[in-house]
ROSEPA-717632 format. One record per residue (C-alpha): residue in three letters; x, y, z; residue number from 0. Coordinates in steps of 0.1 Angstrom, whole numbers, m for minus. Layout:
N
(rec ala, (X, Y, Z), NUM)
...
***
This chain:
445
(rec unk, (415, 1319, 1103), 0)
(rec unk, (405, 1297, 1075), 1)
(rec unk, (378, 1271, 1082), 2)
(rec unk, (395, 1245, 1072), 3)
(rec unk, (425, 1247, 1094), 4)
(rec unk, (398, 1257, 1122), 5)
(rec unk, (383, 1222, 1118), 6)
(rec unk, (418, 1206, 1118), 7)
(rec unk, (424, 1222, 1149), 8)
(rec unk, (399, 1212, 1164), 9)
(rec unk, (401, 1177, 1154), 10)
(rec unk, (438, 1178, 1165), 11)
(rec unk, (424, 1190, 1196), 12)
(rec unk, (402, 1162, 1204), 13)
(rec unk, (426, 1139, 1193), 14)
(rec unk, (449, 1149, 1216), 15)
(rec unk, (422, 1151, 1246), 16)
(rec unk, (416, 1114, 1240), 17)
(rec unk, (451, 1108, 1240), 18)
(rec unk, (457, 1125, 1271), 19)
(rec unk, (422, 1108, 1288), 20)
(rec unk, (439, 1079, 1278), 21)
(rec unk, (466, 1054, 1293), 22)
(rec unk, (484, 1048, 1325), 23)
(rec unk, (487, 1078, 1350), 24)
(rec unk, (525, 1086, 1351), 25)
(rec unk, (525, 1116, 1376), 26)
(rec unk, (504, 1147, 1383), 27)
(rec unk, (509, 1185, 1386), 28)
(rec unk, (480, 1199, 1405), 29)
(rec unk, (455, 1173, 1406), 30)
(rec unk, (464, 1176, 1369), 31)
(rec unk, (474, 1140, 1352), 32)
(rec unk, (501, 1131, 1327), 33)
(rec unk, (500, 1100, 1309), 34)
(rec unk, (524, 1074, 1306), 35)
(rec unk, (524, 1082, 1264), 36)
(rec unk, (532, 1121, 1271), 37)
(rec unk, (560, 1116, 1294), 38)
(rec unk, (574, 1084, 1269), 39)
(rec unk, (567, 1112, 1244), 40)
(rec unk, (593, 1137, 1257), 41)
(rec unk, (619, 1105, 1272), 42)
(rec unk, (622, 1099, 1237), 43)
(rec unk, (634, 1131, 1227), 44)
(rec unk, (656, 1139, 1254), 45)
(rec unk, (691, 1129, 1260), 46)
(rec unk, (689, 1109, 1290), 47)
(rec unk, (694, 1079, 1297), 48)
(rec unk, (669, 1063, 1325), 49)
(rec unk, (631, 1078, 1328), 50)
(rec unk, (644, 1085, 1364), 51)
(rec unk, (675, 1107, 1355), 52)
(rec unk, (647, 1121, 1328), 53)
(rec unk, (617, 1132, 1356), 54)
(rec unk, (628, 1160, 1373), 55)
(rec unk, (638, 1183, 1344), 56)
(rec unk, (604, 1171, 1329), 57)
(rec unk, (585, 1181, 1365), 58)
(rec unk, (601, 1214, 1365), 59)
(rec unk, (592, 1220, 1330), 60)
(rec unk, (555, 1207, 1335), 61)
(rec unk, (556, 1229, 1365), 62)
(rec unk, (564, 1262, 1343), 63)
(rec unk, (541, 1252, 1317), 64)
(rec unk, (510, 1248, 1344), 65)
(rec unk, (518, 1281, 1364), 66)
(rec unk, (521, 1300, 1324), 67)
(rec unk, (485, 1290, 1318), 68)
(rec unk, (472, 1301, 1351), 69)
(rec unk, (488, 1334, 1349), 70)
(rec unk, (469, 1336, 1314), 71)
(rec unk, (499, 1336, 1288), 72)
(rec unk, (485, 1317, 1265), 73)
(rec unk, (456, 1348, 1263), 74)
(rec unk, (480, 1373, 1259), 75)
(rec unk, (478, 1386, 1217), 76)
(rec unk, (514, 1379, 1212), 77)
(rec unk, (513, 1349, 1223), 78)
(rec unk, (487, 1337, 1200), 79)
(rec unk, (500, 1357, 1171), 80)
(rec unk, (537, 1336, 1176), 81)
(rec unk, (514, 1300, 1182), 82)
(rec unk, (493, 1304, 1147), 83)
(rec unk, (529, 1313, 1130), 84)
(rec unk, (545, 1280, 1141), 85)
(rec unk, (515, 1255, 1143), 86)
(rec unk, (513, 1267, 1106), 87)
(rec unk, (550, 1262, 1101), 88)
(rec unk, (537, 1221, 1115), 89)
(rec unk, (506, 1220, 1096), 90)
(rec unk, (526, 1224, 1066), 91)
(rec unk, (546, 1194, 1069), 92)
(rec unk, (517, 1174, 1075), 93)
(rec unk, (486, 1192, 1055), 94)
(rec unk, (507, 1198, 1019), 95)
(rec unk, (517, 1176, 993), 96)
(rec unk, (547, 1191, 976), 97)
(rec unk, (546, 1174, 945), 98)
(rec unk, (510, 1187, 943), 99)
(rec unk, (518, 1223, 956), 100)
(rec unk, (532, 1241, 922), 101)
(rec unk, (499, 1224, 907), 102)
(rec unk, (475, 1238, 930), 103)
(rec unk, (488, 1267, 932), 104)
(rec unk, (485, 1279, 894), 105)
(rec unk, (451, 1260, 896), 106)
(rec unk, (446, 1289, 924), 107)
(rec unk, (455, 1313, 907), 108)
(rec unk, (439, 1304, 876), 109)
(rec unk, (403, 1301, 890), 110)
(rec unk, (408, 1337, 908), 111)
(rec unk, (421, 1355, 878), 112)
(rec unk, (394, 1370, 865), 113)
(rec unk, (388, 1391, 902), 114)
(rec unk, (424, 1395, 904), 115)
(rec unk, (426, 1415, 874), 116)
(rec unk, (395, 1437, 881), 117)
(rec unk, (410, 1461, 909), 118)
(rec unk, (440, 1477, 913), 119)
(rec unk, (467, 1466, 934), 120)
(rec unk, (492, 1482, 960), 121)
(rec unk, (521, 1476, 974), 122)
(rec unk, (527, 1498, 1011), 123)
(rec unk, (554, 1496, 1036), 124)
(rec unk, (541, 1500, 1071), 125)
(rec unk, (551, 1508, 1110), 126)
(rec unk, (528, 1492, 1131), 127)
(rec unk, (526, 1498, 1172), 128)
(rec unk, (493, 1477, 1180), 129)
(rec unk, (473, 1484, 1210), 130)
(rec unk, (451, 1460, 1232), 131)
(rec unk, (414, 1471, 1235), 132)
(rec unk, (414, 1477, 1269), 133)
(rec unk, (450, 1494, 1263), 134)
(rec unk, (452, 1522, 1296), 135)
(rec unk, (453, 1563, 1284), 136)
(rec unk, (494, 1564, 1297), 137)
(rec unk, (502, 1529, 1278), 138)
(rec unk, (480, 1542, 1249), 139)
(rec unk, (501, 1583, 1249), 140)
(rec unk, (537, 1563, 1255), 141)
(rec unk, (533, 1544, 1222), 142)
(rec unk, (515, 1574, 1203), 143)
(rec unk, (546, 1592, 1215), 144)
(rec unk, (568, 1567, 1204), 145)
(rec unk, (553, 1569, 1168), 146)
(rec unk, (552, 1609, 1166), 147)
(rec unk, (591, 1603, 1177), 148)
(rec unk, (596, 1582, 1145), 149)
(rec unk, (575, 1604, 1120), 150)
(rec unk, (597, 1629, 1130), 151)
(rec unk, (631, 1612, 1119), 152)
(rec unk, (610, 1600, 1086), 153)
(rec unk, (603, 1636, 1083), 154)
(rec unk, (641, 1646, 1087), 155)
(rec unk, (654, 1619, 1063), 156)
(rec unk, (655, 1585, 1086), 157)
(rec unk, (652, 1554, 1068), 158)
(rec unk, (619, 1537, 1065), 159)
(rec unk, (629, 1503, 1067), 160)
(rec unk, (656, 1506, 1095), 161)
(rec unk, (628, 1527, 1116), 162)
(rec unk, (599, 1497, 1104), 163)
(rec unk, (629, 1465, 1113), 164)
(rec unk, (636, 1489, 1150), 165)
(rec unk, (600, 1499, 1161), 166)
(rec unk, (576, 1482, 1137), 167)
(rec unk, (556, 1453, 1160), 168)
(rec unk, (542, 1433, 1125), 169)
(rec unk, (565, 1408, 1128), 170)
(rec unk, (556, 1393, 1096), 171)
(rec unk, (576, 1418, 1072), 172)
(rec unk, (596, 1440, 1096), 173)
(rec unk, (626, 1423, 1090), 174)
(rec unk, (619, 1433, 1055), 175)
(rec unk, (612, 1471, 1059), 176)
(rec unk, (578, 1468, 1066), 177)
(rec unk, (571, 1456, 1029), 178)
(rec unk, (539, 1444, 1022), 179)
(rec unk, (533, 1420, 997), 180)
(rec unk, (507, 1430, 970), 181)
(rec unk, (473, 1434, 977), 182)
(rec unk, (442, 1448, 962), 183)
(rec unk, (434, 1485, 973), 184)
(rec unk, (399, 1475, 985), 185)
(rec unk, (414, 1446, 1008), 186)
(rec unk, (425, 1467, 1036), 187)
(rec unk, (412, 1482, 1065), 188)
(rec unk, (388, 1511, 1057), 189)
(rec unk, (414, 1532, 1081), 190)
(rec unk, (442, 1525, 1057), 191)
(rec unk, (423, 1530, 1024), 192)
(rec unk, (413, 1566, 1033), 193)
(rec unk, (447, 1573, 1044), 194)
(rec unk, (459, 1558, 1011), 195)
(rec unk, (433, 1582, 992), 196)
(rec unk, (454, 1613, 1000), 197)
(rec unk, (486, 1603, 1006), 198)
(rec unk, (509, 1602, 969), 199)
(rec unk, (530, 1577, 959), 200)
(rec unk, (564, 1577, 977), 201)
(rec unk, (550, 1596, 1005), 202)
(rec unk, (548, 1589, 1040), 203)
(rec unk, (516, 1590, 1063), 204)
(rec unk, (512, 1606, 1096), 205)
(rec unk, (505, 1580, 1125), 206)
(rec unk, (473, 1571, 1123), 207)
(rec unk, (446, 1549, 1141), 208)
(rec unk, (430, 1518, 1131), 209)
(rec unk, (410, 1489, 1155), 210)
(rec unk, (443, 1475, 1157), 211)
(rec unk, (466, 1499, 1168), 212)
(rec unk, (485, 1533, 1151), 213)
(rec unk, (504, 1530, 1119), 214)
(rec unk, (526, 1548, 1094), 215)
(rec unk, (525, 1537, 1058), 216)
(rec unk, (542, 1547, 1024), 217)
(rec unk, (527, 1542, 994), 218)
(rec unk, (553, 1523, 972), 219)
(rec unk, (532, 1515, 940), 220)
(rec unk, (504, 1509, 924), 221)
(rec unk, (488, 1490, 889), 222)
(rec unk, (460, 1478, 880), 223)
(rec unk, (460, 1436, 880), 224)
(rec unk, (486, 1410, 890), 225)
(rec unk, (503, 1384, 874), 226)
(rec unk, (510, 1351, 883), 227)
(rec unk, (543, 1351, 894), 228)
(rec unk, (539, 1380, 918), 229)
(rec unk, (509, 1363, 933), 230)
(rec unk, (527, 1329, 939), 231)
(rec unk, (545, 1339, 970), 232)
(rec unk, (507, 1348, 986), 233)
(rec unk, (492, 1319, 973), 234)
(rec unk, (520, 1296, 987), 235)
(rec unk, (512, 1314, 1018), 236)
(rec unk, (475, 1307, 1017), 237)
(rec unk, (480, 1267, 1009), 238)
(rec unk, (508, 1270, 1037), 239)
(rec unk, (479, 1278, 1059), 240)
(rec unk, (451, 1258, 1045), 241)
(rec unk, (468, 1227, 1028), 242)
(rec unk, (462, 1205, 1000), 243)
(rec unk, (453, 1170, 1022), 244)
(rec unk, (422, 1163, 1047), 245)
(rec unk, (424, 1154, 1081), 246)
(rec unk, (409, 1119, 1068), 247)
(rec unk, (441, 1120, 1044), 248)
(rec unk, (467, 1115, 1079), 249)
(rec unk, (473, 1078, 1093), 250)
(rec unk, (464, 1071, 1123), 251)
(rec unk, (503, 1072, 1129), 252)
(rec unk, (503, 1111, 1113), 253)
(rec unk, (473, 1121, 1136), 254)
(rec unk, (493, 1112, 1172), 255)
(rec unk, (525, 1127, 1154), 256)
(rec unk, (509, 1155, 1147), 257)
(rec unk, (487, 1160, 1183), 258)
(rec unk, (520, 1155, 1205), 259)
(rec unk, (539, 1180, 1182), 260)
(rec unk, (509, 1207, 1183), 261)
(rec unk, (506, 1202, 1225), 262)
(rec unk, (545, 1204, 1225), 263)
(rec unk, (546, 1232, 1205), 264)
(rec unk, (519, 1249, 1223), 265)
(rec unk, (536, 1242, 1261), 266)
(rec unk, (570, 1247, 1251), 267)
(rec unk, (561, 1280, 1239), 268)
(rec unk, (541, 1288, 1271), 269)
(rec unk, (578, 1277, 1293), 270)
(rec unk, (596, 1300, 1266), 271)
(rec unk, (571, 1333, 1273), 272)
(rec unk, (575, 1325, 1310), 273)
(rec unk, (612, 1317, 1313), 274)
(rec unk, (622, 1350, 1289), 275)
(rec unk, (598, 1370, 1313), 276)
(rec unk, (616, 1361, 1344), 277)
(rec unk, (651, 1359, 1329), 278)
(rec unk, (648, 1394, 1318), 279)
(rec unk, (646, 1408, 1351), 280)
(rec unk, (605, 1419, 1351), 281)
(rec unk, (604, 1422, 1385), 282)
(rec unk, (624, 1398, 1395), 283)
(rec unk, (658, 1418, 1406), 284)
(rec unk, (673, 1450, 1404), 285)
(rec unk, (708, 1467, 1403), 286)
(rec unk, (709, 1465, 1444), 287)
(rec unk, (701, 1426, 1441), 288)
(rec unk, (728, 1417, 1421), 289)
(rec unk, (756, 1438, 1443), 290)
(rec unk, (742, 1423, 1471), 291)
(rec unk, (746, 1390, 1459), 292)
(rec unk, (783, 1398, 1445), 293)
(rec unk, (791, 1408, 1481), 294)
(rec unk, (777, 1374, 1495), 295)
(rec unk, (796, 1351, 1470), 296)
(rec unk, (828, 1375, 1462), 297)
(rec unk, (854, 1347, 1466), 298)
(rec unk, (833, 1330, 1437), 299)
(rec unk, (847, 1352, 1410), 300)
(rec unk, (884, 1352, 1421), 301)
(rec unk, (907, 1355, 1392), 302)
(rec unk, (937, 1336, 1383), 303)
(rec unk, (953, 1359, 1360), 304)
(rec unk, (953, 1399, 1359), 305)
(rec unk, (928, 1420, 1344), 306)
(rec unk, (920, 1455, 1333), 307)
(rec unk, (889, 1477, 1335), 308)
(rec unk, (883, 1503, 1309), 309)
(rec unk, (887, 1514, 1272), 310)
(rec unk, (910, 1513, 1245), 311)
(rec unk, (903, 1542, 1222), 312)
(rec unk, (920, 1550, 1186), 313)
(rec unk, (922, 1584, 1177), 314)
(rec unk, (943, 1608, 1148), 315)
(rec unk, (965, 1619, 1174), 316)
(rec unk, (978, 1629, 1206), 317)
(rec unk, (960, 1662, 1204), 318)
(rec unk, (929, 1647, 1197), 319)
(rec unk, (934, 1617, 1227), 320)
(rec unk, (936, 1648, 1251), 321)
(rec unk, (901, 1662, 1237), 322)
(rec unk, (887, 1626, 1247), 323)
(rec unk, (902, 1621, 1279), 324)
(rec unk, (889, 1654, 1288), 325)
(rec unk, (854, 1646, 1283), 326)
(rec unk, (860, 1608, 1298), 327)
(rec unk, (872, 1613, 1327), 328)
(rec unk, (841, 1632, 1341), 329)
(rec unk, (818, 1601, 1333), 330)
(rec unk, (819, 1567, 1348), 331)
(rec unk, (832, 1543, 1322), 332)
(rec unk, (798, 1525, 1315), 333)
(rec unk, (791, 1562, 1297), 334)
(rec unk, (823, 1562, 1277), 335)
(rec unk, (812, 1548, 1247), 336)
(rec unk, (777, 1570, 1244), 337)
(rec unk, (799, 1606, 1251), 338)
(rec unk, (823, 1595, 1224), 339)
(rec unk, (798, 1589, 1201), 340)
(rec unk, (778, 1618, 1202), 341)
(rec unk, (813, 1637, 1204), 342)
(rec unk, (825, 1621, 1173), 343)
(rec unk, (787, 1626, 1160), 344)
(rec unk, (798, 1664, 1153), 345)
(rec unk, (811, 1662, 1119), 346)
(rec unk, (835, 1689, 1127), 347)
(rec unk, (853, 1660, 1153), 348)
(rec unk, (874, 1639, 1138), 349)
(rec unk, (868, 1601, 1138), 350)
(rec unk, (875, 1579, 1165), 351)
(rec unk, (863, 1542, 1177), 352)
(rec unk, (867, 1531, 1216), 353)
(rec unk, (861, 1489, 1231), 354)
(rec unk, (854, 1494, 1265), 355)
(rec unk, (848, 1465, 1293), 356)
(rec unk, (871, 1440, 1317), 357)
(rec unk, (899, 1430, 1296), 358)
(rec unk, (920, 1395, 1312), 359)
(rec unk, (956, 1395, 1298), 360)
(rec unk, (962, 1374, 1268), 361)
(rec unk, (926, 1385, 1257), 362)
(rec unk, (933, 1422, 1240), 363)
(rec unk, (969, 1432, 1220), 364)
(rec unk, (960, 1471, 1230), 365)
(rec unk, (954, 1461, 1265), 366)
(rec unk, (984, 1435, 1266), 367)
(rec unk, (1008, 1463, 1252), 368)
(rec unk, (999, 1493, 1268), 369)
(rec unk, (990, 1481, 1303), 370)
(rec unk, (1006, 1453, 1307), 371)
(rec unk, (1041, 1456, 1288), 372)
(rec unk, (1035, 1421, 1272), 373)
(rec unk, (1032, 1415, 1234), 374)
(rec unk, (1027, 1443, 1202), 375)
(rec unk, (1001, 1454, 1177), 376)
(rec unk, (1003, 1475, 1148), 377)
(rec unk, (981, 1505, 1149), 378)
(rec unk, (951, 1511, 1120), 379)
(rec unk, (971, 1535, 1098), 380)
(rec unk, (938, 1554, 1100), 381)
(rec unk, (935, 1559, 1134), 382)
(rec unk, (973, 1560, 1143), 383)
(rec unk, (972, 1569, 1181), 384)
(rec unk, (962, 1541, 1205), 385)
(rec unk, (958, 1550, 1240), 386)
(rec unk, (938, 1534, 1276), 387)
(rec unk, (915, 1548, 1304), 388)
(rec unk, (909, 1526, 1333), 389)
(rec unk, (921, 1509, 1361), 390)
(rec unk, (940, 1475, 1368), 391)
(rec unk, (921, 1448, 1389), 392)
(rec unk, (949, 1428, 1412), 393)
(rec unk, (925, 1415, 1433), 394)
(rec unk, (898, 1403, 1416), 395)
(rec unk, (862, 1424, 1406), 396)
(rec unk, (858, 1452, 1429), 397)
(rec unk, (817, 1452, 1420), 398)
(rec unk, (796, 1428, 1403), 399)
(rec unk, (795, 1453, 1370), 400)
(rec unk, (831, 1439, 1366), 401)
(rec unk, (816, 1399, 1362), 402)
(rec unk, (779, 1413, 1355), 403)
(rec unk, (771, 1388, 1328), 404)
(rec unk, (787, 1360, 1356), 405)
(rec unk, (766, 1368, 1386), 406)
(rec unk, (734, 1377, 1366), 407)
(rec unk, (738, 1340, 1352), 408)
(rec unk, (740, 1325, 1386), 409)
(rec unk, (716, 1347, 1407), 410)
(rec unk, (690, 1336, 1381), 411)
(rec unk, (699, 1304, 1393), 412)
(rec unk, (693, 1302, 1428), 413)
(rec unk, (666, 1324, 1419), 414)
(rec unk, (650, 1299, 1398), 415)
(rec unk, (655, 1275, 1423), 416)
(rec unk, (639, 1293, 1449), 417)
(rec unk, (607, 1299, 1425), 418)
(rec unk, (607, 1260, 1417), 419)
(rec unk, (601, 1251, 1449), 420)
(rec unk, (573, 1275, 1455), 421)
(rec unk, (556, 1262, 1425), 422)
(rec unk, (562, 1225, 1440), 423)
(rec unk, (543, 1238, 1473), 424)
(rec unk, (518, 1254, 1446), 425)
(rec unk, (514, 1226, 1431), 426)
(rec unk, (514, 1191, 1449), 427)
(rec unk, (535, 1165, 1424), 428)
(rec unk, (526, 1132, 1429), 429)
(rec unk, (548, 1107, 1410), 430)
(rec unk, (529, 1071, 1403), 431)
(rec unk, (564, 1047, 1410), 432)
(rec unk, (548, 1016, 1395), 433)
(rec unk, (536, 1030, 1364), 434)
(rec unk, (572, 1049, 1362), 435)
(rec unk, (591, 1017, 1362), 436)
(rec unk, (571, 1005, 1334), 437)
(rec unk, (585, 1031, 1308), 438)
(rec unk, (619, 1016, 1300), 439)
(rec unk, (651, 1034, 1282), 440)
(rec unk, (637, 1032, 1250), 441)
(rec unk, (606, 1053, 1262), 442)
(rec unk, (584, 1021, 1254), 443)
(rec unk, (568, 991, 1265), 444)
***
């Protein structure tokens, strides 16, 4: 990291430590304080009305942020690698001048021109799995796996950019293919320069370690120097990270801005990692949890109006419905649409397209027509023959895989409950009443 921005942040961070020292004691998570100008911080910014209809949504969420950074979250690589990528995103605003920034950045350019036309430049694509340093052998075989798996499709004619925007964990240019921006050959990792030193241009790597992790790259192309205008993206990069105005520059107004935003940032990102973690089901419920818990609360997803669980499925004809049925039937119907496409995958098969799920009347023409004798459509001249597999529902969801999305939803919500109060018995919250009633709806004195 630039020195520069290291000496901001470090500034910003005892700026914010003598904000946070400072003030009236509004409540404490842990033995762990929170001023008065915190809480007014985040009053502001919410959408309620009295600091008291404001406190327990902000307890729960100092609650998650606290138990985050004792499980170690903010240690964790990606963590940090998301936290530099939007703290620079808020430097920015603060740190460059943007009437100043076409200037400086030609004035870049122009006192670096000389080196940059001295080497040659290169411009790779990459697929990057990285590895921790104290990554474990089965962790370490899965992922080189993983990357033989996608050297092979490469090898067989798979797109490099749809494999890179899949699998590819640089976040930075996936989305883009895995495109580099231009750089000097000599400026990257000894591992990748003598991979680049036998591999020809267009071609594509085999995985291949470095400190950071295993990597596929293609050479795109090559040329000695670089102009100014394909340079300016970097260099608007580099003062995006590193700035055009000091520290000294900010008022005094700018510096607390800027310390509450960087703390926010920084806790509501911790809440995020943990929040995503739990509501992804990491060990927090399986398959046999949630049919459980549709079997204790059935009567809660009672429908009004009729419904129907299957598939509707175009095909060319009648003869080819009966190939499909065939292979359907022997499957349960969360399998349907897999078998059909790897049936229609043959390119002897002719094409076909299936919707499956649990369709309420009113909400599907296929459905409403052919199940329910209510309503028309007008079949895709293409795919002329319309038919259904499935069953009608008269009595509501007969399992929870019928209102999945439903009961996952609201077990994660008694769930969450549940883990709220063990963090409450985790961590005592003591609430300071007098100083409370001193924040008023306008979050200030």
């Amino acid at each position: 990291m630039p020195r520069r921005v290291v000496g901001i942040l470090s500034l910003l961070l005892v700026f914010a430590f003598k904000m946070r020292a400072q003030g009236e004691v509004v409540l404490s998570i842990g033995g762990e304080p929170v001023k008065r100008t915190e809480f007014e911080y985040y009053f502001r910014k919410s959408h309620k009305r009295t600091p008291d209809s404001f406190l327990s949504s902000f307890i729960n969420y100092k609650l998650k942020v606290r138990y985050a950074h004792d499980t170690g979250i903010d240690t964790l690589s990606a963590f940090r690698r998301q936290m530099a990528w939007y703290r620079g995103k808020l430097l920015k605003k603060y740190l460059v001048d943007a009437e100043k920034e076409e200037q400086t950045v030609r004035q870049l350019y122009l006192r670096s021109e000389q080196r940059l036309q001295a080497n040659d430049w290169i411009r790779i694509a990459h697929i990057s799995k990285y590895l921790p340093q104290n990554v474990g052998r089965q962790d370490e075989l899965r992922v080189l796996q993983q990357m033989d798996s996608v050297y092979a499709a490469l090898q067989g004619g798979a797109d490099f950019s749809a494999l890179a925007c899949r699998y590819s964990d640089d976040t930075t240019c996936k989305n883009m293919g895995g495109l580099l921006p231009w750089m000097p050959v000599n400026k990257n990792m000894q591992e990748w320069i003598d991979k680049l030193a036998s591999l020809e241009k267009n071609k594509i790597s085999a995985p291949f370690y470095s400190p950071m992790g295993i990597h596929i790259i293609k050479w795109i192309d090559r040329k000695p120097g670089i102009s100014f205008e394909e340079k300016r993206e970097q260099l608007l990069n580099y003062l995006e990270k590193n700035g055009n105005r000091t520290w000294q520059e900010l008022s005094a107004g700018q510096r607390e801005r800027l310390a509450f935003q960087v703390q926010e940032l920084h806790d509501g990102l911790l809440a995020a990692c943990l929040s995503q973690k739990y509501q992804s089901g990491d060990g927090t419920w399986q398959e046999s949890d949630l049919e459980r818990f549709f079997k204790q609360h059935k009567s809660d997803y009672s429908w009004d109006l009729p419904h129907y669980r299957g598939a509707v499925i175009h095909c060319k004809d009648k003869k080819m419905a009966s190939a499909i049925k065939k292979q359907l039937k022997r499957k349960p119907v969360s399998q349907w649409e897999d078998v059909l496409h790897r049936l229609i995958g043959n390119a002897s098969f002719p094409k076909a397209r299936i919707e499956t799920g649990v369709f309420q009347i009113g909400t599907n023409r296929y459905i409403d027509k052919l199940v329910f004798k209510c309503g028309d459509f007008q079949p895709d001249p293409a795919l002329p023959y319309v038919f259904v597999m499935g069953k009608k529902l008269k009595k509501g969801p007969e399992s929870y895989e019928d209102v999945k999305d439903a009961v996952i939803k609201d077990y994660q919500a008694v769930y969450q409950d549940a883990w709220l109060k063990d963090l409450k018995r985790k961590y005592k919250v003591e609430i300071n009443q007098e100083v409370l009633k001193t924040v008023n709806n306008n979050g200030s004195n």
